[in-house]
N, C-alpha and C positions, 0 to 999 in steps of 0.2 A: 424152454423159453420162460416160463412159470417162476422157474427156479429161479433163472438171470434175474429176469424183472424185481423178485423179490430183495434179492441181493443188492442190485443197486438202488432200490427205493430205500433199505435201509442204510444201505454208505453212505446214500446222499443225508439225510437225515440224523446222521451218528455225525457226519463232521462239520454239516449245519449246528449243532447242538453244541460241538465241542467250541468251534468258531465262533459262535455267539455268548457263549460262557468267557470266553477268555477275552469278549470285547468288551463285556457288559462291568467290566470290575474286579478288584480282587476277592470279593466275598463271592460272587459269582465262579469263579475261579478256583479257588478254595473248594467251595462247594463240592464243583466238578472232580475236583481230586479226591476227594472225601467219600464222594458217593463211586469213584472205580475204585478206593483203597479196599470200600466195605463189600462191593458186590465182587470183587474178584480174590478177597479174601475168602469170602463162602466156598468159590469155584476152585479154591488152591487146594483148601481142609478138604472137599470133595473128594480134587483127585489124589493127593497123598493118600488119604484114608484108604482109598482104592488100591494106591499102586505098593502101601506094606502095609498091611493089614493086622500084621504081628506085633509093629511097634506100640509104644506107649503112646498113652493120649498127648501125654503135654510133651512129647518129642513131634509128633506130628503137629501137635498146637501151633510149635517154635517153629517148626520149618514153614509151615506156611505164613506164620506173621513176616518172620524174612524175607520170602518169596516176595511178601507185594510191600511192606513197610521202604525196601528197598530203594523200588522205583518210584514209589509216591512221595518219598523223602527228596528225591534227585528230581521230580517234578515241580513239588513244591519248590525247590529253591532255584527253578529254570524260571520260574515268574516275575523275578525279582533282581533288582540291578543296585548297587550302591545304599540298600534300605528301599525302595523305590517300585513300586509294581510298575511295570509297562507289560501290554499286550502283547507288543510287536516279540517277546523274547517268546514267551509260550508258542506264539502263532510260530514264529520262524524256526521253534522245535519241530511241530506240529510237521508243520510245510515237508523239513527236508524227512523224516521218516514215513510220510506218505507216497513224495515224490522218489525214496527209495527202493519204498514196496511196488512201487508202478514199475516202474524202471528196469527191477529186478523180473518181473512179471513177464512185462514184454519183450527183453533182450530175451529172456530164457524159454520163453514160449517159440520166439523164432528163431534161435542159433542154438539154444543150450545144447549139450550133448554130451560133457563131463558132470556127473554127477557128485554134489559135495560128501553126501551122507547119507546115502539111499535108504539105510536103514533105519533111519530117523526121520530123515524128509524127503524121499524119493523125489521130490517136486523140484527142490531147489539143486540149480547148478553154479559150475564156477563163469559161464557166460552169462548166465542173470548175475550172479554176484557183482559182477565187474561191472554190466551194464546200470543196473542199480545206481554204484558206486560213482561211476562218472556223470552219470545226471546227478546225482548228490552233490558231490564238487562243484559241480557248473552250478545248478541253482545255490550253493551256498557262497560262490566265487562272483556273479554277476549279479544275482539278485539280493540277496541279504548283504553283500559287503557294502551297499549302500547308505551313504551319510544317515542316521535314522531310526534304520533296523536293530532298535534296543539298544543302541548304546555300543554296543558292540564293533571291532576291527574287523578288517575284512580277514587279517588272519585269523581270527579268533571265530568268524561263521567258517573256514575251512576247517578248522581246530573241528569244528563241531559237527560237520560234515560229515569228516572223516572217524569221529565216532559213531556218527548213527552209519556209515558204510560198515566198517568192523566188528561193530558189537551190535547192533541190528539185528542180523541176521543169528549171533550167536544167542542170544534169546530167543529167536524163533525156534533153535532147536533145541534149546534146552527143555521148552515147552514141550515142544513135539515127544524129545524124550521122555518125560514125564507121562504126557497120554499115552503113549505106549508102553509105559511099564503099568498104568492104569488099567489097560484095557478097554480107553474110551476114545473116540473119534474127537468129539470139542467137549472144549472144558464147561461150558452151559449152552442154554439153548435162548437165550435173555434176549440177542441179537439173530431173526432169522435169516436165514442163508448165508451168518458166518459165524455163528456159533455161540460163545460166551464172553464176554468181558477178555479174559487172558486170553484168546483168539485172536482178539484185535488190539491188543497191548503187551504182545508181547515183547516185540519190539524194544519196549522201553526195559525190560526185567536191570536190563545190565549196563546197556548203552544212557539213562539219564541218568542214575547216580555218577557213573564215570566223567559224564558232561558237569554235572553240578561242582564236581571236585576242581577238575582240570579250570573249570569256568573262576573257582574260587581261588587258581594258584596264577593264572595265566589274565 
């Protein structure tokens, strides 16, 4: 119980912080991406260093700058609409990748029973997957396609949706793989009772630069 409580005293707290960051401003904003580019760069060099120990320095350098330069790139330009910071674009990133994780969590807690990639993430299956994915649609089909929500079409929050259902999860396990060719459980301990920075952003590795692109042709 020790553990739970911990855990959700810091969730509440990590998406108070994030929520408040992305209301307060774009330098607030900025900020926020700034300071997970730098703390989960540290935790990326960690675990490469860890997981080839043979390689060169400045080939591990590279990979880890890519690992998070990536998503911080595809965040940074989620902020921002026609030159223009609005809130409501980050917040409504924010939204459907949490309400993906929940979704995913509890469809697969109660039906899961096909497992996607045991050997990487024994946890996740294809019934959270899908469960996930369908709360993501609905909340990006009802609630963000609303006159408001940054500017944005209502196809254009399903557009988005249906990236963080997709590529989502495939950052979760690209992560996952990583800590297991590491030999570590979470990538820090910054966050307790969920681990490190890339712990709880992983999410984004793949799925916001793809959003920032698609955002920028569509």
């Amino acid at each position: 119980m020790s553990e739970l409580r911990t855990r959700a005293l810091t969730g509440f707290f990590l998406v108070a912080g994030i929520v408040t960051a992305i209301w307060c401003g774009r330098w607030s904003w900025t900020g926020l991406v700034l300071v997970l580019a730098i703390l989960g760069f540290g935790e990326a060099h960690s675990a490469i260093r860890q997981a080839w120990p043979s390689q060169a320095v400045w080939i591990r350098f590279l990979l880890s700058l890519v690992l998070v330069a990536l998503p911080t790139w595809g965040l940074s330009v989620l902020g921002w609409q026609d030159g223009d910071y609005d809130p409501l674009l980050p917040l409504g990133w924010f939204i459907l990748l949490w309400v993906n994780d929940t979704g995913a969590y509890l469809v697969g807690r109660k039906w899961g029973r096909r497992r996607i990639a045991p050997s990487i993430s024994p946890g996740k299956t294809w019934e959270g997957w899908a469960g996930g994915a369908a709360f993501t649609l609905a909340v990006a089909f009802w609630v963000h396609g609303g006159e408001g929500w940054g500017g944005l079409s209502v196809g254009q929050w399903c557009l988005m949706g249906a990236v963080v259902a997709v590529f989502g999860p495939m950052g979760d396990f690209a992560e996952s793989a990583l800590k297991r060719k590491a030999g570590i459980k979470d990538s820090g301990s910054i966050l307790p009772g969920h681990g490190g920075i890339l712990d709880r952003f992983d999410s984004h590795f793949i799925s916001a630069p793809i959003a920032a692109i698609l955002l920028q042709v569509f």
